[in-house]
LUMMIZA-592483 format. One record per residue: residue in one letter; x, y, z of N, C-alpha, C, O, CB in turn. Coordinates in pm, whole numbers. Last residue first. Glycine has a CB too. Layout:
<rs>
+---+--------+--------+--------+--------+--------+--------+--------+--------+--------+--------+--------+--------+--------+--------+--------+
| r |    npx |    npy |    npz |   capx |   capy |   capz |    cpx |    cpy |    cpz |    opx |    opy |    opz |   cbpx |   cbpy |   cbpz |
+---+--------+--------+--------+--------+--------+--------+--------+--------+--------+--------+--------+--------+--------+--------+--------+
| A |      X |      Y |      Z |      X |      Y |      Z |      X |      Y |      Z |      X |      Y |      Z |      X |      Y |      Z |
...
+---+--------+--------+--------+--------+--------+--------+--------+--------+--------+--------+--------+--------+--------+--------+--------+
</rs>
This chain:
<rs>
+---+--------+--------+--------+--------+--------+--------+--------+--------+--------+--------+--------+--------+--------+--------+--------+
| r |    npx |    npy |    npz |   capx |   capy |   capz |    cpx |    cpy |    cpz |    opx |    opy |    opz |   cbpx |   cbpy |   cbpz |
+---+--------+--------+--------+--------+--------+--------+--------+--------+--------+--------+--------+--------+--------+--------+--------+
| X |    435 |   1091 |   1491 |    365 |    996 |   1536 |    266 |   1006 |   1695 |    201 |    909 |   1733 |    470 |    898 |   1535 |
| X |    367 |   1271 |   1214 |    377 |   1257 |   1383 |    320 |   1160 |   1449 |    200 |   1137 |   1468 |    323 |   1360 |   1452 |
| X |    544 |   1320 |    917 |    475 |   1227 |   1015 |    488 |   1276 |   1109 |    594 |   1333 |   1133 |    507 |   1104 |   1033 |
| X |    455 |   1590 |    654 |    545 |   1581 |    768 |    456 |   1435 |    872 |    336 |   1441 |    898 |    553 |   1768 |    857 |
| X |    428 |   1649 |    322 |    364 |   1583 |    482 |    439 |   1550 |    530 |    518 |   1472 |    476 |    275 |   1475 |    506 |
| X |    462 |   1769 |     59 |    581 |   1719 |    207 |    535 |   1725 |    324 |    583 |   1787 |    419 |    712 |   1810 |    237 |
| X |    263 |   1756 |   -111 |    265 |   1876 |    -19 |    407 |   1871 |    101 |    435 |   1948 |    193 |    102 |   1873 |     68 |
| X |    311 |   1521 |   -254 |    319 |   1645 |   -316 |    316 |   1773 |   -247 |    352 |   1880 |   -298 |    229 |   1649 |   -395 |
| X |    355 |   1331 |    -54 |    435 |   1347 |   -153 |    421 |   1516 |   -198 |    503 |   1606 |   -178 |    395 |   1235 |   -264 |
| X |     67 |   1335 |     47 |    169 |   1350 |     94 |    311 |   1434 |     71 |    361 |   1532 |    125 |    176 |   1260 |     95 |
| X |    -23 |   1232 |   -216 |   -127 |   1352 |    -79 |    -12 |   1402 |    -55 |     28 |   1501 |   -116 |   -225 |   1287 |     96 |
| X |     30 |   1025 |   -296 |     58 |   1141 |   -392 |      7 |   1270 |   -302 |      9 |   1388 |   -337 |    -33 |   1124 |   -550 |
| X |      4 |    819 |   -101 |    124 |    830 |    -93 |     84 |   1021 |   -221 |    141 |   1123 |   -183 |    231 |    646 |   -155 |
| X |   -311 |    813 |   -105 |   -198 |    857 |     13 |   -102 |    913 |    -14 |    -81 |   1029 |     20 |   -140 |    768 |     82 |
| X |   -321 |    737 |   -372 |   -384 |    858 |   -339 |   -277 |    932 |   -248 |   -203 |   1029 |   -265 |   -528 |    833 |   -268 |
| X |   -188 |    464 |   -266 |   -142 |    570 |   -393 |   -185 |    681 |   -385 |    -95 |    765 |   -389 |   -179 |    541 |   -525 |
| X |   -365 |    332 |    -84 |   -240 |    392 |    -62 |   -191 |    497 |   -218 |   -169 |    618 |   -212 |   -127 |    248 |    -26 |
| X |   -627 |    345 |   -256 |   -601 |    427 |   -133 |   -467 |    452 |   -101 |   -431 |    569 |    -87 |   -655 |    370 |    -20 |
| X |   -521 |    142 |   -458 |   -571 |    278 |   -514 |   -583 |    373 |   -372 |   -541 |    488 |   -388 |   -736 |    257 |   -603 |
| X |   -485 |   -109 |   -261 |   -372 |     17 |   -305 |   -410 |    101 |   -417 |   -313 |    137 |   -482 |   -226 |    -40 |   -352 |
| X |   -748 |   -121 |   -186 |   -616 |   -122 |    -71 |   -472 |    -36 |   -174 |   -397 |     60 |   -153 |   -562 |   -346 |    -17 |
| X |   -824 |   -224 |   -434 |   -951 |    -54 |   -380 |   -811 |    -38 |   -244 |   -784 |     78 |   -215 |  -1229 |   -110 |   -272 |
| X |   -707 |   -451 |   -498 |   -689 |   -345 |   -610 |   -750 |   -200 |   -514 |   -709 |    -86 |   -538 |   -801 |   -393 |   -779 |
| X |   -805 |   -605 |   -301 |   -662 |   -543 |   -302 |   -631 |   -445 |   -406 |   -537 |   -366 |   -397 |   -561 |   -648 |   -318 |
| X |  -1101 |   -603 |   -335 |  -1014 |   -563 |   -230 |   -944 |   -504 |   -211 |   -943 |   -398 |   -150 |   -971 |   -606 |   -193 |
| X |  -1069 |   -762 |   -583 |  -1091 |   -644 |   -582 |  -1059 |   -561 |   -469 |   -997 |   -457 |   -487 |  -1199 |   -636 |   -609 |
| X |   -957 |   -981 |   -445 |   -850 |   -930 |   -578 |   -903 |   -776 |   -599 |   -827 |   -682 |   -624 |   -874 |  -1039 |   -754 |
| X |  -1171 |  -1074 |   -320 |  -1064 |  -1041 |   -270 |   -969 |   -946 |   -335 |   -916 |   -849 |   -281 |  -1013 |  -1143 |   -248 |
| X |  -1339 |  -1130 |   -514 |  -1357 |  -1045 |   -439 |  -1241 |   -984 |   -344 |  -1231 |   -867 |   -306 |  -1450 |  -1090 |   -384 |
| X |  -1212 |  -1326 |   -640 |  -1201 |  -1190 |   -748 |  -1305 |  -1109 |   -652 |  -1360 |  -1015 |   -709 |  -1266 |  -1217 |   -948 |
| X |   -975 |  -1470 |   -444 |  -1140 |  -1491 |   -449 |  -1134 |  -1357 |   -579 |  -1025 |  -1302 |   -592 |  -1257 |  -1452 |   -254 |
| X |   -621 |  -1546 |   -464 |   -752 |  -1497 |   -425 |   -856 |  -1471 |   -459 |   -833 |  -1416 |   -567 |   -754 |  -1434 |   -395 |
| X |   -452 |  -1757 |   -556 |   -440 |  -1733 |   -430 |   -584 |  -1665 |   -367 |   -644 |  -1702 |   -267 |   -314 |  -1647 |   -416 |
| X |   -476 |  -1754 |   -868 |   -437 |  -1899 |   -764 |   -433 |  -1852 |   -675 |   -353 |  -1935 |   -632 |   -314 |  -1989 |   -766 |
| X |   -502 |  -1525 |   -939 |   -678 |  -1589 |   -907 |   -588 |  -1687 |   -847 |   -636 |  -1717 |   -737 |   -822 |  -1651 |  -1056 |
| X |   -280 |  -1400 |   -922 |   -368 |  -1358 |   -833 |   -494 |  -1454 |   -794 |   -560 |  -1466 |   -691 |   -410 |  -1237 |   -882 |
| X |   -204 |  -1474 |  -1216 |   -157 |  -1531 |  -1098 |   -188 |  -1456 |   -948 |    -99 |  -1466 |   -863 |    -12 |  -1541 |  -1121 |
| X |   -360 |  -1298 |  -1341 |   -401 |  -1477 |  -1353 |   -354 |  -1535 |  -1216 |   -414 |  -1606 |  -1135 |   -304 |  -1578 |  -1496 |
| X |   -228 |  -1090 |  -1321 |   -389 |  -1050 |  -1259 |   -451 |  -1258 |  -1262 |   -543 |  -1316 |  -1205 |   -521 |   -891 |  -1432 |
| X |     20 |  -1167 |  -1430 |      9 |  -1093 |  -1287 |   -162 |  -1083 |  -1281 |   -187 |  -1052 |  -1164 |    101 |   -914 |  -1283 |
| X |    -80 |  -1206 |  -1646 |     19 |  -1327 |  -1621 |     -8 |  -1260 |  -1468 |    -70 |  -1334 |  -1391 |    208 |  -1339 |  -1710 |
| X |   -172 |   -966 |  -1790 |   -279 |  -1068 |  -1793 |   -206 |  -1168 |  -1693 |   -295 |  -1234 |  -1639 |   -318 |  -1132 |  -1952 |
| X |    -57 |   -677 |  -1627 |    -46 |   -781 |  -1741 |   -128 |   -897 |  -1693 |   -149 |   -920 |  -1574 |    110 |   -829 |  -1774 |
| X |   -172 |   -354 |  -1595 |   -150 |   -460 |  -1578 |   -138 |   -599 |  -1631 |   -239 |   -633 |  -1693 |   -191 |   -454 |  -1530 |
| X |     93 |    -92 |  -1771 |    -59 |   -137 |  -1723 |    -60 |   -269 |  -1639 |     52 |   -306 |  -1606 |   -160 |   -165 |  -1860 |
| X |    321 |    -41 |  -1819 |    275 |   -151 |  -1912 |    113 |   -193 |  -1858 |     42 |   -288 |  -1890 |    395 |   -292 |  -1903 |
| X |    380 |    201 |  -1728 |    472 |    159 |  -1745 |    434 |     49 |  -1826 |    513 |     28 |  -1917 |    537 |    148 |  -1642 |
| X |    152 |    340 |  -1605 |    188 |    387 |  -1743 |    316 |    305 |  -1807 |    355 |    334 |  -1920 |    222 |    547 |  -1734 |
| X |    128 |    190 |  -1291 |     -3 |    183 |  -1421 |     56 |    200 |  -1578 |     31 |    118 |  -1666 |   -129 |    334 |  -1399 |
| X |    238 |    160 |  -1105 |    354 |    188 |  -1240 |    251 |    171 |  -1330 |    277 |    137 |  -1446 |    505 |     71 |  -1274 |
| X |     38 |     56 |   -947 |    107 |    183 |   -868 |    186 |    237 |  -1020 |    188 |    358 |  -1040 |    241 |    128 |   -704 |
| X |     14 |   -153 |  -1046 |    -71 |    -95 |  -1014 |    -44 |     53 |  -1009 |   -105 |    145 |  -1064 |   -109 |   -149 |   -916 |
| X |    210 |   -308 |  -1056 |    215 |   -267 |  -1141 |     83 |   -196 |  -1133 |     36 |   -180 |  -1246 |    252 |   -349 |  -1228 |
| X |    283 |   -373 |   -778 |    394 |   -302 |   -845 |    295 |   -217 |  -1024 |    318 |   -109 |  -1078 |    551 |   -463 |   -882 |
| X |     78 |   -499 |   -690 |     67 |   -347 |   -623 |    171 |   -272 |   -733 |    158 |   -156 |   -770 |    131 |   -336 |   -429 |
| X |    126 |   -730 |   -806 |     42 |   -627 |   -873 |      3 |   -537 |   -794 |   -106 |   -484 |   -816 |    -67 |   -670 |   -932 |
| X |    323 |   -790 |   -635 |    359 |   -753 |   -842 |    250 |   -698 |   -870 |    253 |   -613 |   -958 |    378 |   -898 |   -978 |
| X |    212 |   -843 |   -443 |    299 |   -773 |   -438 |    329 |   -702 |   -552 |    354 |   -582 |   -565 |    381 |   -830 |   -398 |
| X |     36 |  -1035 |   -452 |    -28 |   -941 |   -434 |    111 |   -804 |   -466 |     87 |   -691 |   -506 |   -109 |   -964 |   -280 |
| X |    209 |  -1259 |   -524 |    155 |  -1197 |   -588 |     49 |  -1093 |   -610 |     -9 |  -1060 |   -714 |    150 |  -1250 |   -618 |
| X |    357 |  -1255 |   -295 |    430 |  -1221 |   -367 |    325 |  -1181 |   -519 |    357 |  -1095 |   -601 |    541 |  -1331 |   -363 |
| X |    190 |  -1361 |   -111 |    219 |  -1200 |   -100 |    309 |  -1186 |   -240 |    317 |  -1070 |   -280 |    319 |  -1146 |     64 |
| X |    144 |  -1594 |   -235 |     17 |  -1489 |   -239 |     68 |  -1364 |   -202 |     14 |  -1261 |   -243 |   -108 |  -1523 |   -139 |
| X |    383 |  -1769 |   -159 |    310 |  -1732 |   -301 |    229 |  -1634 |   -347 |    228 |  -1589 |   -462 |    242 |  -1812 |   -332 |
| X |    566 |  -1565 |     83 |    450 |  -1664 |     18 |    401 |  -1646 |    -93 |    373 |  -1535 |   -138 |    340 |  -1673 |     82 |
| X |    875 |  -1425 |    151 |    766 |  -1421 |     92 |    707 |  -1534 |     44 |    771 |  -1609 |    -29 |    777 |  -1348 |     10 |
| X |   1178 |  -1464 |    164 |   1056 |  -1453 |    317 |    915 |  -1468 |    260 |    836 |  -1529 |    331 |   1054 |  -1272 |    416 |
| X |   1371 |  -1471 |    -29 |   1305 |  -1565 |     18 |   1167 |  -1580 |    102 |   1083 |  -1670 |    106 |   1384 |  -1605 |     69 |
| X |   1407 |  -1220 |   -258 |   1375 |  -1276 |   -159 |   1280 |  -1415 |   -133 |   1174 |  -1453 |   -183 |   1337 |  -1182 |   -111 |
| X |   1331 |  -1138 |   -512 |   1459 |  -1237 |   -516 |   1448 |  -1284 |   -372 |   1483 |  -1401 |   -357 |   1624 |  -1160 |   -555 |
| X |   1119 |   -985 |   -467 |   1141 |  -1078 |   -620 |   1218 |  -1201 |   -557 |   1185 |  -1320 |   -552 |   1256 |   -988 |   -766 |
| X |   1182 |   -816 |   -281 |   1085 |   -873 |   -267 |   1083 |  -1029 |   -385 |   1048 |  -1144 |   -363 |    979 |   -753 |   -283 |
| X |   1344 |   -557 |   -223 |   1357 |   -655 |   -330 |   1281 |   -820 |   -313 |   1343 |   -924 |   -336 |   1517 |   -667 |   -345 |
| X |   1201 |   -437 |    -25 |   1218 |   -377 |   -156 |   1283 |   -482 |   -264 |   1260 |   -471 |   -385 |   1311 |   -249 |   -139 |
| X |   1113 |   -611 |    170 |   1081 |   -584 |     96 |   1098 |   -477 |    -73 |   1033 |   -462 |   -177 |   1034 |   -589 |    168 |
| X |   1367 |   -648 |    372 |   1363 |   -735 |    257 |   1282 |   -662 |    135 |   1337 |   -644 |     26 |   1293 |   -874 |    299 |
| X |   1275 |   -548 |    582 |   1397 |   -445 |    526 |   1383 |   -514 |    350 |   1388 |   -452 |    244 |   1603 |   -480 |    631 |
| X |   1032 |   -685 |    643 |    983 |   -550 |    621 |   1148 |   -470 |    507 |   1147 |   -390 |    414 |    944 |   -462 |    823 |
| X |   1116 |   -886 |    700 |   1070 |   -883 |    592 |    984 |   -794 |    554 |    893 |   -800 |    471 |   1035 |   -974 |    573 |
| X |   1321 |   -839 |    931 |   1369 |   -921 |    805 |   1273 |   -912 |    708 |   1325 |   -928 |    597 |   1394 |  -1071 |    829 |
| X |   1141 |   -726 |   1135 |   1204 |   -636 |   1038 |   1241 |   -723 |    944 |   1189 |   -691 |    837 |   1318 |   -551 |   1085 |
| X |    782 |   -924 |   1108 |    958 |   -908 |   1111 |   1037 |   -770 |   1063 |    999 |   -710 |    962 |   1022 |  -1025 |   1005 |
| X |    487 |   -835 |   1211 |    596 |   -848 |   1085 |    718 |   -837 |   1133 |    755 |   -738 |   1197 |    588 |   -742 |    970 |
| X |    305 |   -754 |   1351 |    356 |   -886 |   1449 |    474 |   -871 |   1301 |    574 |   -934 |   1335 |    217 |  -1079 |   1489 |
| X |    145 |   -557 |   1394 |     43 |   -663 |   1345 |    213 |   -798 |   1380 |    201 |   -911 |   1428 |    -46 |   -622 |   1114 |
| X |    352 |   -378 |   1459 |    251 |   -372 |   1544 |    179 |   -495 |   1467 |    138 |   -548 |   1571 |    174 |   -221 |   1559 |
| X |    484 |   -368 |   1224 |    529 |   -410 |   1359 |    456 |   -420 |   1461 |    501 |   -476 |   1561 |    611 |   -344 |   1402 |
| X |    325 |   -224 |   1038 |    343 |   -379 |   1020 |    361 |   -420 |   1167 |    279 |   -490 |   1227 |    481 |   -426 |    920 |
| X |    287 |     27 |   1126 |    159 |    -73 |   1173 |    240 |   -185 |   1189 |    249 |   -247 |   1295 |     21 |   -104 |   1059 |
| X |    573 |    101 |   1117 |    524 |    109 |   1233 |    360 |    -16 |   1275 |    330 |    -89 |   1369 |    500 |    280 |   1233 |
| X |    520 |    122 |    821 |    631 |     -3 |    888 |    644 |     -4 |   1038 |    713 |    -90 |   1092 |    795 |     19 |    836 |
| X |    333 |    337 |    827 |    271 |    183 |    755 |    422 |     69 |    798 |    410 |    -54 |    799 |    240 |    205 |    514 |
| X |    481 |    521 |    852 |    338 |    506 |    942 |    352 |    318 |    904 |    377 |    217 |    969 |    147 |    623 |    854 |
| X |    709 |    549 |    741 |    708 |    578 |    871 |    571 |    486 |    908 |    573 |    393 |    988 |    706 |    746 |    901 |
| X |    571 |    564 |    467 |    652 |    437 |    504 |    723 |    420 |    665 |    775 |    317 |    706 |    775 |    436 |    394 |
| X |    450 |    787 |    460 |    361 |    634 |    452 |    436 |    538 |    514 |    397 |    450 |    592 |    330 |    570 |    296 |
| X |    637 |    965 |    476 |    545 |    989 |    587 |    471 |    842 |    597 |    440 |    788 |    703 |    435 |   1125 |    555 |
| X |    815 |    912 |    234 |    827 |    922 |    371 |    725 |    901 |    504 |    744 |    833 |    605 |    865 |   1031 |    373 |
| X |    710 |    804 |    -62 |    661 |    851 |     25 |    706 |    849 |    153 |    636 |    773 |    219 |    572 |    820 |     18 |
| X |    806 |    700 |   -323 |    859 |    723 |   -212 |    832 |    865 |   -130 |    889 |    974 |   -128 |    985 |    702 |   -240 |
| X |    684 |    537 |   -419 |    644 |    668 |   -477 |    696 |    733 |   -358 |    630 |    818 |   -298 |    480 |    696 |   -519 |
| X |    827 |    264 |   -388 |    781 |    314 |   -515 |    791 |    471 |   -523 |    868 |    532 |   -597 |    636 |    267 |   -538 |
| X |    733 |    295 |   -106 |    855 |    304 |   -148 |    917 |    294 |   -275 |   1038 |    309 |   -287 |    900 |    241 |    -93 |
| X |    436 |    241 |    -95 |    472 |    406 |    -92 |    659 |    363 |   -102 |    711 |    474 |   -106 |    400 |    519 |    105 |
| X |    419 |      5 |   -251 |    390 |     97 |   -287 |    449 |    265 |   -232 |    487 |    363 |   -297 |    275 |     61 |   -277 |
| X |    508 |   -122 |     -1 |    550 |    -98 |    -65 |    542 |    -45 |   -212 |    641 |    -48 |   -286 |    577 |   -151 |    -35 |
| X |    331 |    -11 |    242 |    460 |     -8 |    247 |    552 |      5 |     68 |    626 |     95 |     27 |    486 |   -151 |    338 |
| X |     75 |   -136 |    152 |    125 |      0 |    149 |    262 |     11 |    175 |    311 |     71 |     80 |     58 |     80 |    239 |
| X |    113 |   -437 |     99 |     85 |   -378 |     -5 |    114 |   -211 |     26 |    172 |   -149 |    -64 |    -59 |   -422 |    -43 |
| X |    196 |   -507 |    396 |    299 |   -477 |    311 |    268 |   -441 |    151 |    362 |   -419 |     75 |    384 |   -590 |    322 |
| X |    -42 |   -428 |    427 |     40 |   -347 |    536 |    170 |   -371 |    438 |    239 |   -276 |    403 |     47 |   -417 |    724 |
| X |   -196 |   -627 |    431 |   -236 |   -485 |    359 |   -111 |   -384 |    388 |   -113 |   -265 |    359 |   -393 |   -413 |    429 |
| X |    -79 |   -858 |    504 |    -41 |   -828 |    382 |    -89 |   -664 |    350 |    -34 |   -593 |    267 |   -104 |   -941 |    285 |
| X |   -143 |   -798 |    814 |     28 |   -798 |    759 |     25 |   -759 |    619 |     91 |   -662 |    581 |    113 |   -959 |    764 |
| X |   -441 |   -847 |    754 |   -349 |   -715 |    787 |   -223 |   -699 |    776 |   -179 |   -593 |    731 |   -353 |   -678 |    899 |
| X |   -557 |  -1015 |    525 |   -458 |  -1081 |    638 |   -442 |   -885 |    681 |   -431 |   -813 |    581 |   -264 |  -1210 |    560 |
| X |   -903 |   -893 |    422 |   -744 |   -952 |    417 |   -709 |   -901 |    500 |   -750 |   -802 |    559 |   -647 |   -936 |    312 |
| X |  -1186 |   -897 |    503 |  -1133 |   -987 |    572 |   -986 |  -1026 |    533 |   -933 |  -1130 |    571 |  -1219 |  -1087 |    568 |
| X |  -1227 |   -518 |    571 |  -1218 |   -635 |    510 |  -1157 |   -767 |    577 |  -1091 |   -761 |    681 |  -1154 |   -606 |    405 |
| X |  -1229 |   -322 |    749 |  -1325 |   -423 |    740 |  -1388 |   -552 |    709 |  -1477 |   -629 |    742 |  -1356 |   -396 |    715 |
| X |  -1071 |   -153 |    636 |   -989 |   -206 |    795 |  -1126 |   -321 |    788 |  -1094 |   -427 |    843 |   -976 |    -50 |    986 |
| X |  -1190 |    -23 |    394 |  -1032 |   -123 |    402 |   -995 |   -196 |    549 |   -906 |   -279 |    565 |   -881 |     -6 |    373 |
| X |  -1324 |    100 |    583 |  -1353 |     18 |    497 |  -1251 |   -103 |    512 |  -1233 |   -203 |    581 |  -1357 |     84 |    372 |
| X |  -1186 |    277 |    697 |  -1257 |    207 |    753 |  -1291 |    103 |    750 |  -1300 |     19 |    839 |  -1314 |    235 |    757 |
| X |  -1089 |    442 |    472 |   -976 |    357 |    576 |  -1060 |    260 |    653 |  -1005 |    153 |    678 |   -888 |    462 |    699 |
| X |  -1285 |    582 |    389 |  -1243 |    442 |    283 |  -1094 |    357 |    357 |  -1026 |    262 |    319 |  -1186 |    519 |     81 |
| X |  -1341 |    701 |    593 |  -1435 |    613 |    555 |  -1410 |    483 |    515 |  -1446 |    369 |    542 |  -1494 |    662 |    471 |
| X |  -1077 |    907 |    521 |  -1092 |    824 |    626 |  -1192 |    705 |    651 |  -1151 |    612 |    719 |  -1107 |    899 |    710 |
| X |  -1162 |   1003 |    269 |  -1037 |    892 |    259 |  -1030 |    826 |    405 |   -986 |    712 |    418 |   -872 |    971 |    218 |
| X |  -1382 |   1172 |    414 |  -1453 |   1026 |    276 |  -1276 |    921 |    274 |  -1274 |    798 |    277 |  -1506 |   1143 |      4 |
| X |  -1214 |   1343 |    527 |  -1362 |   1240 |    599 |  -1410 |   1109 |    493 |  -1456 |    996 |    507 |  -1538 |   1363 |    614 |
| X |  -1077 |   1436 |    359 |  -1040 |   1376 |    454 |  -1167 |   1293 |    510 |  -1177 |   1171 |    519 |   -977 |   1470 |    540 |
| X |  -1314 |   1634 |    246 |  -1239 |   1537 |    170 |  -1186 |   1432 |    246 |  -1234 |   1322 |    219 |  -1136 |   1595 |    100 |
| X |  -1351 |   1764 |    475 |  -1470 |   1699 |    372 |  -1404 |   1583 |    341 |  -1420 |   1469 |    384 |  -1516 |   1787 |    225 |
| X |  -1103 |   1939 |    500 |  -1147 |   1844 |    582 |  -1298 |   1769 |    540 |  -1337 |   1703 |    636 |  -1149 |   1914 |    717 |
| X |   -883 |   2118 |    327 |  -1031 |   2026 |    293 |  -1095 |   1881 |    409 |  -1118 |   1762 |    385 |   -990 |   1939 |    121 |
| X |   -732 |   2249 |    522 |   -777 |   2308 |    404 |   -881 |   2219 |    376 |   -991 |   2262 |    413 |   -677 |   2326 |    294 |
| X |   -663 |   2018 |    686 |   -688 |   2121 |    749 |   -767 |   2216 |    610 |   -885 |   2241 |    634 |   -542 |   2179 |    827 |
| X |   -557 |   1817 |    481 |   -668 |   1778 |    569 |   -749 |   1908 |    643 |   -871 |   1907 |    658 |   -604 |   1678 |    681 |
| X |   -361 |   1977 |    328 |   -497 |   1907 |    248 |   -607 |   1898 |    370 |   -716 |   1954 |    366 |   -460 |   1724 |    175 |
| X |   -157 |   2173 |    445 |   -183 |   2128 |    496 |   -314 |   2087 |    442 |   -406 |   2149 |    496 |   -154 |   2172 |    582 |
| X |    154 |   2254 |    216 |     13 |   2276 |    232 |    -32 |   2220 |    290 |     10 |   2113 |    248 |    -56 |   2275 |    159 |
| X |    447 |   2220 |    243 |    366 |   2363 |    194 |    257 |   2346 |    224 |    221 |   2447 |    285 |    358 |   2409 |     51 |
| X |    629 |   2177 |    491 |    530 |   2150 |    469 |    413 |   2227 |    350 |    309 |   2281 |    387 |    510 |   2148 |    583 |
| X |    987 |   2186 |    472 |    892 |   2234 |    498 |    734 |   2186 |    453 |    741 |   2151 |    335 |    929 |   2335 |    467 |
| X |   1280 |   2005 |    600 |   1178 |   2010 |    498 |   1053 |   2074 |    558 |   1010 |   2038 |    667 |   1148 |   1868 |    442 |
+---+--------+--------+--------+--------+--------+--------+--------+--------+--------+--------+--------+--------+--------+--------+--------+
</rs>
């Protein structure tokens, strides 16, 4: 697979503000495992190669099991998951599937039993960045190096 366009090298401006908003996101006080499995699985949604190289490399590095890194695509029926990843999880799902039904009142309720509506915003600004990511990528066939 070839690379058609290189975004960062062509708009390096741009890159500087999504790197900022990496900063950011690294600032906050959520768990890092979970940000890590909000990108992961989002970019296997929008199946993004290059994200899911990078971002199942962090997990492992923040200490995540493969068992619940391989798990995550069916995340629902799995066991490994806590109340709160699981509902950070459904609404990465339906975040990311915005046109599919938007977000439902039952998934943004069952967020407040686990997190602060600062937090919740957090995670909503954590995967509007991975999505960007993953459509960066995606659309030019970003190649990973690790």
């Amino acid at each position: 697979m070839n690379e058609r366009i290189n975004i960062a090298s062509l708009e390096p401006k741009s890159f500087e503000v999504l790197l900022q908003m990496e900063k950011y996101i690294a600032s906050t006080g959520l768990d890092h495992k979970l940000k890590e499995l909000i990108k992961i699985r989002a970019s296997q949604i929008n199946k993004c190669a290059y994200c899911l190289e990078m971002h199942t490399e962090d997990a492992r590095k923040e200490g995540e099991t493969e068992q619940r890194i391989y798990a995550l695509s069916a995340w629902e029926e799995s066991p490994y998951f806590t109340g709160a990843e699981r509902a950070a999880l459904a609404l990465t799902e339906e975040v990311t599937k915005l046109s599919e039904h938007g977000v439902r009142e039952n998934t943004f309720q069952d967020m407040r039993k686990y997190f602060t509506d600062h937090q919740i915003a957090q995670i909503i600004i954590v995967i509007g960045q991975i999505n960007f990511w993953n459509r960066i990528n995606v659309s030019t066939k970003q190649l990973f190096h690790p």
